[in-house]
N, CA, C and O atoms as a GROMACS GRO file, in nm:
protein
  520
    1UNK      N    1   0.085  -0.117   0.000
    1UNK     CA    2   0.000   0.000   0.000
    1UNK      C    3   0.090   0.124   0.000
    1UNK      O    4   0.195   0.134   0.063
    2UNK      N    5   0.036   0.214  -0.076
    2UNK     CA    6   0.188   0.356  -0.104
    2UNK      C    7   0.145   0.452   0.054
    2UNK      O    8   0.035   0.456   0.109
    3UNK      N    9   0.216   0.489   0.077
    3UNK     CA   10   0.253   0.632   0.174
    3UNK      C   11   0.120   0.700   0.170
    3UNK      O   12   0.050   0.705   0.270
    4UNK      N   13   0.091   0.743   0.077
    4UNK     CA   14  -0.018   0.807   0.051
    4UNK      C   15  -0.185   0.748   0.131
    4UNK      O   16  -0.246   0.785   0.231
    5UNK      N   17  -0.209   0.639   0.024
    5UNK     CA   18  -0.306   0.535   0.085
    5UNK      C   19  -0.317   0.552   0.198
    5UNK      O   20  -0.415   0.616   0.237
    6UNK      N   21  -0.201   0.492   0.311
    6UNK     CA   22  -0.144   0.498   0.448
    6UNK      C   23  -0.266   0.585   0.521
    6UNK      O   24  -0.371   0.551   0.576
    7UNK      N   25  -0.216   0.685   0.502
    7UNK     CA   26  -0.270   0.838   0.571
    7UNK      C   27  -0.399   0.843   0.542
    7UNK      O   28  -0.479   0.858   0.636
    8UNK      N   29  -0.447   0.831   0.405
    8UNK     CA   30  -0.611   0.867   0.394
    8UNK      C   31  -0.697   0.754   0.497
    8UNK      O   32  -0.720   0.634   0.514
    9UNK      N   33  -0.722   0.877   0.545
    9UNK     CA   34  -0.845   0.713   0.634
    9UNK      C   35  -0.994   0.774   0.578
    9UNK      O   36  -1.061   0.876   0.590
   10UNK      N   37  -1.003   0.618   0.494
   10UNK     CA   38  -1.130   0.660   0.437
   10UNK      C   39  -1.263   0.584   0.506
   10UNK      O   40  -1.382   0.602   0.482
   11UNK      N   41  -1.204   0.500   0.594
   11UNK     CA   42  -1.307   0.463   0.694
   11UNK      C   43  -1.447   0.365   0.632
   11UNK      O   44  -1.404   0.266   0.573
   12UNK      N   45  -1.578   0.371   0.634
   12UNK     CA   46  -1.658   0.242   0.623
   12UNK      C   47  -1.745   0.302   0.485
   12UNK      O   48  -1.792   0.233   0.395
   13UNK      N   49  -1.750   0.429   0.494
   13UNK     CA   50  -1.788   0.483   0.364
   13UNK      C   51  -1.824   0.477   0.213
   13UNK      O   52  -1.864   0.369   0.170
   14UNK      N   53  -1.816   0.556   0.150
   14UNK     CA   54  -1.823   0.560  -0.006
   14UNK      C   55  -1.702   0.519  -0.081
   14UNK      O   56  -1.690   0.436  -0.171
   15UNK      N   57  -1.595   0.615  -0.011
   15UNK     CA   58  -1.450   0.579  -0.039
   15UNK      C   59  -1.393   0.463   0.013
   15UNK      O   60  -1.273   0.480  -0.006
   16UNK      N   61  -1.407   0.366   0.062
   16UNK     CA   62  -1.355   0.210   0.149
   16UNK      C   63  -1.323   0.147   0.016
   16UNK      O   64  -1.410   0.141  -0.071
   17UNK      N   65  -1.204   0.099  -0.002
   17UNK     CA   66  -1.142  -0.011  -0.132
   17UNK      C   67  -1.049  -0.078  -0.079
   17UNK      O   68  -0.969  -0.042   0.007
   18UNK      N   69  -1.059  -0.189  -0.137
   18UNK     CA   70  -0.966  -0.286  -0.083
   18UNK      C   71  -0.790  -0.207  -0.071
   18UNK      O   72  -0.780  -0.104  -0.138
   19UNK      N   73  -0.648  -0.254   0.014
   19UNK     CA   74  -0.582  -0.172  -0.014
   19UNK      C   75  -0.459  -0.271  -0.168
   19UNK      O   76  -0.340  -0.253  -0.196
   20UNK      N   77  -0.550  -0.354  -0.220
   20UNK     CA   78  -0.480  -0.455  -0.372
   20UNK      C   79  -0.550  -0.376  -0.424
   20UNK      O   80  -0.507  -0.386  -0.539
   21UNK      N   81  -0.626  -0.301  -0.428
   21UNK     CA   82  -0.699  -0.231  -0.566
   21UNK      C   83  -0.608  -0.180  -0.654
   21UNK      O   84  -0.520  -0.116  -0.598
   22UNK      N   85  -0.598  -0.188  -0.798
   22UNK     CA   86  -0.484  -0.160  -0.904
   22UNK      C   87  -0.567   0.038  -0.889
   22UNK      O   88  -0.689   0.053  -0.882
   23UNK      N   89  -0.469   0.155  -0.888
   23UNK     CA   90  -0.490   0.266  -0.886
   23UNK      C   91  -0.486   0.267  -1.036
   23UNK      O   92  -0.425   0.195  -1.114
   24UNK      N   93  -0.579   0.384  -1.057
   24UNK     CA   94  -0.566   0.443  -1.184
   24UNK      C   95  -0.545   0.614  -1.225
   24UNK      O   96  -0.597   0.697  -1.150
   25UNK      N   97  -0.483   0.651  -1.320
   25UNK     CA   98  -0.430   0.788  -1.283
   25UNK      C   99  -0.543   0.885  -1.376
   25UNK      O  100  -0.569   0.865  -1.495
   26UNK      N  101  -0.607   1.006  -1.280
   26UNK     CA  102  -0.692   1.094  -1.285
   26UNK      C  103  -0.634   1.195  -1.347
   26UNK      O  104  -0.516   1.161  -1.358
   27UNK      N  105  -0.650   1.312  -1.399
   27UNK     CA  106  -0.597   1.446  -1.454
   27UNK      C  107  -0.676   1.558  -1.362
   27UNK      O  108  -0.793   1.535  -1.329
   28UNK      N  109  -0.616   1.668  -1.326
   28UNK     CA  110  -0.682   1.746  -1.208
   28UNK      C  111  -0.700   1.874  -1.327
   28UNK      O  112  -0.623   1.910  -1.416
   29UNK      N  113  -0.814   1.915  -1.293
   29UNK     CA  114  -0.843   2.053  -1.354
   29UNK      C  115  -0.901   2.149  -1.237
   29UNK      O  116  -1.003   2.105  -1.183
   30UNK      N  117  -0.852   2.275  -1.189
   30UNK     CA  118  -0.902   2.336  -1.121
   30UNK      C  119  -0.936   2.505  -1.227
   30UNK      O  120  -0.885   2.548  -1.331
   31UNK      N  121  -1.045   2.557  -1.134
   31UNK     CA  122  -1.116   2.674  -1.202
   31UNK      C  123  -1.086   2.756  -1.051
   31UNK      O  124  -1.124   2.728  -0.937
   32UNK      N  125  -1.010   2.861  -1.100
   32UNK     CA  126  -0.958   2.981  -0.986
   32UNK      C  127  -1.054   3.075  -0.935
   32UNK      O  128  -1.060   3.131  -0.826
   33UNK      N  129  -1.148   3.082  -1.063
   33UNK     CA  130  -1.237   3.271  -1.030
   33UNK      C  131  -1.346   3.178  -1.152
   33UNK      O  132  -1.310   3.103  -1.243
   34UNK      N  133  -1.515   3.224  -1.103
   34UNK     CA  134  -1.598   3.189  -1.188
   34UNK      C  135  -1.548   3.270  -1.284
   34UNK      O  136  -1.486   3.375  -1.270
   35UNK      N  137  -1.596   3.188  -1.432
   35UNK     CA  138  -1.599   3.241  -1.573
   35UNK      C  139  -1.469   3.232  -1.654
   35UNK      O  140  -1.448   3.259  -1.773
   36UNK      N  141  -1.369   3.177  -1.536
   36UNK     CA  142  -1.231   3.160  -1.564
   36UNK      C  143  -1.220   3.006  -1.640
   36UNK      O  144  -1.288   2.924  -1.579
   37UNK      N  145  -1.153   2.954  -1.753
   37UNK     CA  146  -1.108   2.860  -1.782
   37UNK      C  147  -1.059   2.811  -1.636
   37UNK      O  148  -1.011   2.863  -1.534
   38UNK      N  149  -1.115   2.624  -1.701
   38UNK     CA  150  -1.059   2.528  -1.595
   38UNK      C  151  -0.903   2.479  -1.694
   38UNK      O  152  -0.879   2.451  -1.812
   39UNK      N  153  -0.813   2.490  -1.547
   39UNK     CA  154  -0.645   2.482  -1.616
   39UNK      C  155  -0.573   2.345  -1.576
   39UNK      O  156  -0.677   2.280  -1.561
   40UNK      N  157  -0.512   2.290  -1.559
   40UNK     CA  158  -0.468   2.154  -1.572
   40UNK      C  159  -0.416   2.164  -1.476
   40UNK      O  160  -0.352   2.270  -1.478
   41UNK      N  161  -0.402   2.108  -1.376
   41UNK     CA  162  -0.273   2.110  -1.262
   41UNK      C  163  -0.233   2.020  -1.201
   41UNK      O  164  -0.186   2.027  -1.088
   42UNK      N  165  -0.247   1.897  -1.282
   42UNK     CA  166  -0.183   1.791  -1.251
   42UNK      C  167  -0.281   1.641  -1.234
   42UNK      O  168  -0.399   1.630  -1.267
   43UNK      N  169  -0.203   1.546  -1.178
   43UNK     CA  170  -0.226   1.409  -1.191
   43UNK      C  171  -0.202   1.316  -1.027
   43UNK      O  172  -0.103   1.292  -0.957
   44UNK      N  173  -0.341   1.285  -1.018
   44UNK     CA  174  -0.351   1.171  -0.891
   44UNK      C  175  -0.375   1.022  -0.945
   44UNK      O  176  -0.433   0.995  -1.050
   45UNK      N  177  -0.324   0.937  -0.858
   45UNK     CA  178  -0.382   0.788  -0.860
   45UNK      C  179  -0.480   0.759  -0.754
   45UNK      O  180  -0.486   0.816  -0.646
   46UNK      N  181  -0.548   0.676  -0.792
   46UNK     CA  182  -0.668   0.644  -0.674
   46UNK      C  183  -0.771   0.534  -0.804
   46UNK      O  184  -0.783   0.539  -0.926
   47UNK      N  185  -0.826   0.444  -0.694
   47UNK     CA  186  -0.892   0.297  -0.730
   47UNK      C  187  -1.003   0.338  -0.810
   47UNK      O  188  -1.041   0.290  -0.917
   48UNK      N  189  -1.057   0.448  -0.732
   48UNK     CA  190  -1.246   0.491  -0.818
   48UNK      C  191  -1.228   0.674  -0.795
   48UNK      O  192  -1.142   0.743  -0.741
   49UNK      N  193  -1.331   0.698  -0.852
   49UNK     CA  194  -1.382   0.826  -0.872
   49UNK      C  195  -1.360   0.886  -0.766
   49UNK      O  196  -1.263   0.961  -0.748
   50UNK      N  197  -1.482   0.851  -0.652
   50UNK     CA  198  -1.466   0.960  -0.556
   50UNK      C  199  -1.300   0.971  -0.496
   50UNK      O  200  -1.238   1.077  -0.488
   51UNK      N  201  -1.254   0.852  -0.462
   51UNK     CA  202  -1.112   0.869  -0.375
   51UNK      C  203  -1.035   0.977  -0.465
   51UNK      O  204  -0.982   1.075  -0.414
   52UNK      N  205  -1.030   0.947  -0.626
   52UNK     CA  206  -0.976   1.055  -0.733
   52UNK      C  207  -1.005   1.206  -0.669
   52UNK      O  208  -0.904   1.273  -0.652
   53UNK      N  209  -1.127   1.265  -0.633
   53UNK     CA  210  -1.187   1.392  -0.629
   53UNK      C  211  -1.112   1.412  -0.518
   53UNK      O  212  -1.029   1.503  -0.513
   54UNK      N  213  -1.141   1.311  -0.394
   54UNK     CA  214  -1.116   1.319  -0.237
   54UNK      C  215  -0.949   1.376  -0.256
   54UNK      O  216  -0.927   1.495  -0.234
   55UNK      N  217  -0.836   1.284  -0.297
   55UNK     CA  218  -0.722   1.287  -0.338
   55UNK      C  219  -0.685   1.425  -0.392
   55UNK      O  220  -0.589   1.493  -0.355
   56UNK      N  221  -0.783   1.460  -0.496
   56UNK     CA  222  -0.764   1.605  -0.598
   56UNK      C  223  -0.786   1.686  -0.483
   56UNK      O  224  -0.675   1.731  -0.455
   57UNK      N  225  -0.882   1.736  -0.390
   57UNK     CA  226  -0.961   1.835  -0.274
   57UNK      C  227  -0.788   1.851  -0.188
   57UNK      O  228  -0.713   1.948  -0.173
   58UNK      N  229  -0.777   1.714  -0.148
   58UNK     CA  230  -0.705   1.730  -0.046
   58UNK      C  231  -0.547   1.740  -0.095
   58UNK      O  232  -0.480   1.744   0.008
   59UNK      N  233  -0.445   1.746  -0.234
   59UNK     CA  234  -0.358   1.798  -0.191
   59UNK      C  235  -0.369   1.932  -0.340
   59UNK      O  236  -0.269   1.994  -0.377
   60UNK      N  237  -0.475   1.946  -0.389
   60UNK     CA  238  -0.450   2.035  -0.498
   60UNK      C  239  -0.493   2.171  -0.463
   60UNK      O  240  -0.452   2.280  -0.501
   61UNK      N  241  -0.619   2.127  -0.354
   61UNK     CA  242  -0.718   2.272  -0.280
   61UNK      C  243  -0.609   2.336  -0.170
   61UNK      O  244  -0.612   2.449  -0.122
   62UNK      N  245  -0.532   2.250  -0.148
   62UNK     CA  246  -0.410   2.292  -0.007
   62UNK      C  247  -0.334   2.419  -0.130
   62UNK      O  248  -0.298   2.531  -0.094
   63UNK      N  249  -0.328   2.389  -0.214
   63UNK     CA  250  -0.176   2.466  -0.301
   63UNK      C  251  -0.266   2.643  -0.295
   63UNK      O  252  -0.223   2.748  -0.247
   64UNK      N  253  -0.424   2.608  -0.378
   64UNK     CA  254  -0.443   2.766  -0.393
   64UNK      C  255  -0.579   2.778  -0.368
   64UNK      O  256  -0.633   2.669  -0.386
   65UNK      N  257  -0.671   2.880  -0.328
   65UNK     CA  258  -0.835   2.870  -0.368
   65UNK      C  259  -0.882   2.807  -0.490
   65UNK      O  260  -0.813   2.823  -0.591
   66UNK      N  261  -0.968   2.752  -0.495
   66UNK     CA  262  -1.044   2.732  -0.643
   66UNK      C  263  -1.181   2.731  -0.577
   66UNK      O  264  -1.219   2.706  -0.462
   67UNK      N  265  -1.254   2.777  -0.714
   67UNK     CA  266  -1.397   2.754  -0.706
   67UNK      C  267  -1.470   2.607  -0.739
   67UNK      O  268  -1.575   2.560  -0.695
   68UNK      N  269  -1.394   2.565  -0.814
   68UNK     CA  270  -1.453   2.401  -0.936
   68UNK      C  271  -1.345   2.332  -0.939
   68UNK      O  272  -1.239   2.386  -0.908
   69UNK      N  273  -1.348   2.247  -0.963
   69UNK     CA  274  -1.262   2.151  -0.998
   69UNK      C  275  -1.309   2.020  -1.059
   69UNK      O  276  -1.400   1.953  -1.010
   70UNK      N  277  -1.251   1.991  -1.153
   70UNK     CA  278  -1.286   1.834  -1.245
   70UNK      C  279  -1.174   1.775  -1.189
   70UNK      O  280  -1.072   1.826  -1.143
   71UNK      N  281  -1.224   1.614  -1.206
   71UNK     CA  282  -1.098   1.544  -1.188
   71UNK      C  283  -1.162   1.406  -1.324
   71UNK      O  284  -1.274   1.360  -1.347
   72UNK      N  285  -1.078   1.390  -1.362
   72UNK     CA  286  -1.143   1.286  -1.475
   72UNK      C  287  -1.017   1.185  -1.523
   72UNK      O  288  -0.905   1.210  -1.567
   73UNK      N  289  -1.084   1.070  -1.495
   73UNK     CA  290  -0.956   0.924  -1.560
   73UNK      C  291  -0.892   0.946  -1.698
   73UNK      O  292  -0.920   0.943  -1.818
   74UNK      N  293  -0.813   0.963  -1.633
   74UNK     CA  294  -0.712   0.976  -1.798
   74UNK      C  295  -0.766   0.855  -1.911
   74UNK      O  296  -0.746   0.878  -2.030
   75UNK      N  297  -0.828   0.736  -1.875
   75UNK     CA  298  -0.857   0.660  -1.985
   75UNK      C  299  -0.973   0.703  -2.037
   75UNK      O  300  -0.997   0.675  -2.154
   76UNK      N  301  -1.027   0.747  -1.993
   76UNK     CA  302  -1.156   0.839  -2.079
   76UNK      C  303  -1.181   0.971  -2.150
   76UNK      O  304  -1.283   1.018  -2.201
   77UNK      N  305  -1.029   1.027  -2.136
   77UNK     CA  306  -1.017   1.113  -2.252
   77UNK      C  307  -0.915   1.076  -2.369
   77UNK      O  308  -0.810   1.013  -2.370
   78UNK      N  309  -1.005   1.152  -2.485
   78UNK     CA  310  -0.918   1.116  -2.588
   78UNK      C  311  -0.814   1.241  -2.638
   78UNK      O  312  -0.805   1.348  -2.578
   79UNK      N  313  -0.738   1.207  -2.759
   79UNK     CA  314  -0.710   1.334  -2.796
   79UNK      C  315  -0.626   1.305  -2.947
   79UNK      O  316  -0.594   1.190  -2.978
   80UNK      N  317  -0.595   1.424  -3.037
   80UNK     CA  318  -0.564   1.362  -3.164
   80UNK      C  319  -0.417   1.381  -3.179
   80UNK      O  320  -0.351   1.478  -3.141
   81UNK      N  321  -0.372   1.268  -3.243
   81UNK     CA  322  -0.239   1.226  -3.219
   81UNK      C  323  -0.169   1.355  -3.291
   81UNK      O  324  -0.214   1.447  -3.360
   82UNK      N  325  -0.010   1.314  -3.235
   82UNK     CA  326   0.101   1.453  -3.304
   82UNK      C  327   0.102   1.406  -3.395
   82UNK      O  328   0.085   1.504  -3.469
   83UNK      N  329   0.114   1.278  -3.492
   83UNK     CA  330   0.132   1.256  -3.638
   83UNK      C  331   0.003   1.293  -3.684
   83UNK      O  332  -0.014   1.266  -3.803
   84UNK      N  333  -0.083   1.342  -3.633
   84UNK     CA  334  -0.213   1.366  -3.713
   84UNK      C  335  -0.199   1.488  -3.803
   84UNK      O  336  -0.081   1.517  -3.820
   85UNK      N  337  -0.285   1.566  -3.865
   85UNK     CA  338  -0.271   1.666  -3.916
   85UNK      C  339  -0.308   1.815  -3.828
   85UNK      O  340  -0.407   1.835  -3.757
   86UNK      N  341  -0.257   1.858  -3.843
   86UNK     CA  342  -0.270   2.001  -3.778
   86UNK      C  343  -0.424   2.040  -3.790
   86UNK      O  344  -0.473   2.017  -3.900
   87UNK      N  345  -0.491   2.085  -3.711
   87UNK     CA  346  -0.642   2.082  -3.644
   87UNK      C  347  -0.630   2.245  -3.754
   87UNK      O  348  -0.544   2.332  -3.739
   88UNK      N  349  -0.728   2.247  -3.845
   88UNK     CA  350  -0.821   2.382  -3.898
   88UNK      C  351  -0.928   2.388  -3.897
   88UNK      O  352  -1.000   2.288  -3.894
   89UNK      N  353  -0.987   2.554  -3.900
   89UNK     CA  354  -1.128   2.519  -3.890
   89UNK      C  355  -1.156   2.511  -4.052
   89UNK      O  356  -1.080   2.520  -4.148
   90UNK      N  357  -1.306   2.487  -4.041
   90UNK     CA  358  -1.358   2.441  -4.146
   90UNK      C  359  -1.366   2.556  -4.251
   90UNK      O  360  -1.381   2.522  -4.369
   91UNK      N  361  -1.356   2.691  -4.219
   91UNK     CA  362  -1.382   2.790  -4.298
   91UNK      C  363  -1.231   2.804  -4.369
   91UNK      O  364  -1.118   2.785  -4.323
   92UNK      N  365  -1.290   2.857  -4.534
   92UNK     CA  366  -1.127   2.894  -4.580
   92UNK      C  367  -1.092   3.041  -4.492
   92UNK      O  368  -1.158   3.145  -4.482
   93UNK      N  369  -0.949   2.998  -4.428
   93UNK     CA  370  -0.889   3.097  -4.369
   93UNK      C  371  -0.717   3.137  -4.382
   93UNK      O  372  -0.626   3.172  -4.307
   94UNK      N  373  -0.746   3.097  -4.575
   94UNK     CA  374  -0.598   3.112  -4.563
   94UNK      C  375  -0.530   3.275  -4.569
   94UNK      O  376  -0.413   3.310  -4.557
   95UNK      N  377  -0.614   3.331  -4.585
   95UNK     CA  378  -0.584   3.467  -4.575
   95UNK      C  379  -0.475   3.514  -4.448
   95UNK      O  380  -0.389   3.600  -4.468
   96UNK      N  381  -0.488   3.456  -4.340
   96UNK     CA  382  -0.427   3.487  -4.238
   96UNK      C  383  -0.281   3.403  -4.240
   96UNK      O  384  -0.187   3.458  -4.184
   97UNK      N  385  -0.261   3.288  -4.294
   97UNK     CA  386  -0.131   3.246  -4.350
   97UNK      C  387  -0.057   3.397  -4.400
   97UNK      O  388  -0.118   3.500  -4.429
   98UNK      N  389   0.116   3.373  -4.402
   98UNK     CA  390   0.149   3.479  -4.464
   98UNK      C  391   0.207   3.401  -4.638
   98UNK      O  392   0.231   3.448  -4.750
   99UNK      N  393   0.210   3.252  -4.574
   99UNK     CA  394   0.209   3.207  -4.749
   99UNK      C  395   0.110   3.214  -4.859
   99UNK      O  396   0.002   3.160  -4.840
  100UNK      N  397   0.130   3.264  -4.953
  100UNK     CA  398   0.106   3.230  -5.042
  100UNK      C  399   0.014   3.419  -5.047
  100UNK      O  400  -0.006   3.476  -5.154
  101UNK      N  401  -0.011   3.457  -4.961
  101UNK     CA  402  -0.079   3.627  -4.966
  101UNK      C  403  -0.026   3.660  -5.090
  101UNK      O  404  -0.096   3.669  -5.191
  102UNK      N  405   0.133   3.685  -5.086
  102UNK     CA  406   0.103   3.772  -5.214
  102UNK      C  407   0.115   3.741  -5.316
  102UNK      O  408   0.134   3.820  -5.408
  103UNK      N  409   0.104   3.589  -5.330
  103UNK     CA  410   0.020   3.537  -5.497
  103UNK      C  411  -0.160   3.598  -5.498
  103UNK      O  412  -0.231   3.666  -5.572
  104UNK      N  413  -0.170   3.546  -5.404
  104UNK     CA  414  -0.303   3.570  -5.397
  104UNK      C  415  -0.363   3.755  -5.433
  104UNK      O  416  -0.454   3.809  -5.496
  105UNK      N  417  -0.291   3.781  -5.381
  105UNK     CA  418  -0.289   3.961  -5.374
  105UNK      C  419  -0.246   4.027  -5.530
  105UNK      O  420  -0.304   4.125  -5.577
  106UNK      N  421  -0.158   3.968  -5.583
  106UNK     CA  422  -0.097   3.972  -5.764
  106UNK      C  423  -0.248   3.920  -5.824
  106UNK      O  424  -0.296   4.005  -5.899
  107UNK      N  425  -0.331   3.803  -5.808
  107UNK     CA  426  -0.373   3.715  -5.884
  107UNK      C  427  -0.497   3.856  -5.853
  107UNK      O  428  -0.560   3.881  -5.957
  108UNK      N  429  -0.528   3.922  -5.765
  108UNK     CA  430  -0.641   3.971  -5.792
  108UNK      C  431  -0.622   4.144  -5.829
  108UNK      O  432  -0.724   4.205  -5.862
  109UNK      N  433  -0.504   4.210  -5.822
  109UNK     CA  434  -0.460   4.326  -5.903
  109UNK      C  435  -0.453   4.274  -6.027
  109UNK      O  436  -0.469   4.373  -6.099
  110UNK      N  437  -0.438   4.168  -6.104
  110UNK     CA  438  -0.444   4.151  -6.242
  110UNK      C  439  -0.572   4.155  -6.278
  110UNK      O  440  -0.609   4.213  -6.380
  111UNK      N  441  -0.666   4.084  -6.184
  111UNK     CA  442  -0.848   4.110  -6.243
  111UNK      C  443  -0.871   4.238  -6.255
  111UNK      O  444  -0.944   4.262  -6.352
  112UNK      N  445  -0.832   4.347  -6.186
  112UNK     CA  446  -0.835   4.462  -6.200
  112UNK      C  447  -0.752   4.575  -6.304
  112UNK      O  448  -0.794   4.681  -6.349
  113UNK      N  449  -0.645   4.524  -6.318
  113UNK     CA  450  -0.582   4.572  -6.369
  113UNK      C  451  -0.462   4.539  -6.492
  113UNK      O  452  -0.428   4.421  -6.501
  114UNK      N  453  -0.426   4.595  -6.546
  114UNK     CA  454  -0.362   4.539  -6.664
  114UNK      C  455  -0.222   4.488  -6.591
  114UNK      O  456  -0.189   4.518  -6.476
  115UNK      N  457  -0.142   4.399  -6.691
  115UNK     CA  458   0.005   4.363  -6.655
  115UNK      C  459   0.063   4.454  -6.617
  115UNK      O  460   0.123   4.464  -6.510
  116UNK      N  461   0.048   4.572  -6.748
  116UNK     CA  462   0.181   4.661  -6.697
  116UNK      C  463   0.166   4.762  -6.573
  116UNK      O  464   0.267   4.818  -6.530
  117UNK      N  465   0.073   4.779  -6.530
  117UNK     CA  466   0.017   4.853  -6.462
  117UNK      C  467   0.077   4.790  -6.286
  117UNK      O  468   0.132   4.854  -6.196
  118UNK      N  469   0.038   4.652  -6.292
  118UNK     CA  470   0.122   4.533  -6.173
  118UNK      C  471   0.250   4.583  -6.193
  118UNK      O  472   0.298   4.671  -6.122
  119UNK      N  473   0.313   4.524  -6.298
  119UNK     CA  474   0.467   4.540  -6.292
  119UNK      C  475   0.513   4.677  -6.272
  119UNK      O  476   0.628   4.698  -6.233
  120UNK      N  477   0.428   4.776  -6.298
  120UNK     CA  478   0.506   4.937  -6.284
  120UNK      C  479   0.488   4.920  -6.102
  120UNK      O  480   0.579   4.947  -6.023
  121UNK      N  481   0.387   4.885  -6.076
  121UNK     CA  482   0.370   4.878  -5.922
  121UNK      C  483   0.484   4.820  -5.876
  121UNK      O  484   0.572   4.876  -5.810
  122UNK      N  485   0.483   4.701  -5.914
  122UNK     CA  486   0.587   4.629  -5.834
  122UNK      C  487   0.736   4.708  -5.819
  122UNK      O  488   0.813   4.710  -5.723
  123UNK      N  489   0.747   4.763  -5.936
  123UNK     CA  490   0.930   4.807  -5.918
  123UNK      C  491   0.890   4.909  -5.833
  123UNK      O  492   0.962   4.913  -5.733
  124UNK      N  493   0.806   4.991  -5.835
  124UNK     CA  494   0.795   5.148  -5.764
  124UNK      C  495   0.782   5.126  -5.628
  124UNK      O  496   0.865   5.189  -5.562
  125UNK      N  497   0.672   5.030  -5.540
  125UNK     CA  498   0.614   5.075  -5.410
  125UNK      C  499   0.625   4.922  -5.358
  125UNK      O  500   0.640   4.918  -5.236
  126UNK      N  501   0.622   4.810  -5.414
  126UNK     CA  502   0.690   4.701  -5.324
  126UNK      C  503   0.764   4.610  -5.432
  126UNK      O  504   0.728   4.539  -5.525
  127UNK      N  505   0.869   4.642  -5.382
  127UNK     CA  506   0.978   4.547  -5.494
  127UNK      C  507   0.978   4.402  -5.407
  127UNK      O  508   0.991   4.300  -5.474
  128UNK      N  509   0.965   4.388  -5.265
  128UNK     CA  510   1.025   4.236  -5.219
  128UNK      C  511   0.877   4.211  -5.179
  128UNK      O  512   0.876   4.152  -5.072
  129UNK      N  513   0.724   4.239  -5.238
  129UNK     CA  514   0.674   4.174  -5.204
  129UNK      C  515   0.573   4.066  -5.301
  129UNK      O  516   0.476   3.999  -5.267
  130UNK      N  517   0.622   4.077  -5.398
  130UNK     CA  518   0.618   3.949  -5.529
  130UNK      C  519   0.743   3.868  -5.526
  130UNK      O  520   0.759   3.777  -5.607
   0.00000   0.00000   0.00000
């Protein structure tokens, strides 16, 4: 039984588990000030849920105030892998890229305007940005 275990006396209760129970590791989210994002602050082991919360209260609420707090089994969240592709939203937003702008920016002074009219631009008022 770890050090930890030891000390909690969880007595005849909700929290009572055998002390062979295999622990499983929780993720702590605490919320500082309503309306505030809940922020990550770390990781407990414990057999079930409540001992998880009990565990989270008692050494995460010691560090600072919070208002909320989640505590949730790391095997029940998912998340998308680093070889995956880089997360965009669904809207075209390549505008905000700085690649490829000033093709894009040439391709639509030509709908407007003649060649030479681009190219006199270009040498006069931005030479490095074609």
């Amino acid at each position: 039984m770890s050090k930890i275990r030891e000390q909690f006396q969880a007595g005849e209760g909700e929290l009572a588990s055998s002390p062979e129970a295999d622990p499983k590791a929780y993720e702590v989210f605490i919320q500082l000030t309503r309306g505030q994002p809940h922020v990550h602050t770390g990781t407990v082991d414990a057999v079930d849920d409540k001992m998880a919360l009990e565990y989270a209260r008692k050494h995460y609420g010691r560090d600072q105030a919070c208002v909320h707090m989640w505590v949730v089994a790391r095997e029940a969240m998912i998340s998308a892998g680093y070889g995956d592709d880089i997360i965009w939203p669904l809207t075209d937003q390549d505008y905000r890229l700085a690649r490829g702008y000033a093709a894009d920016v040439r391709r639509k002074w030509e709908q407007f305007r003649s060649k030479e009219d681009v190219d006199r631009y270009q040498k006069e008022d931005i030479k490095d940005a074609f």
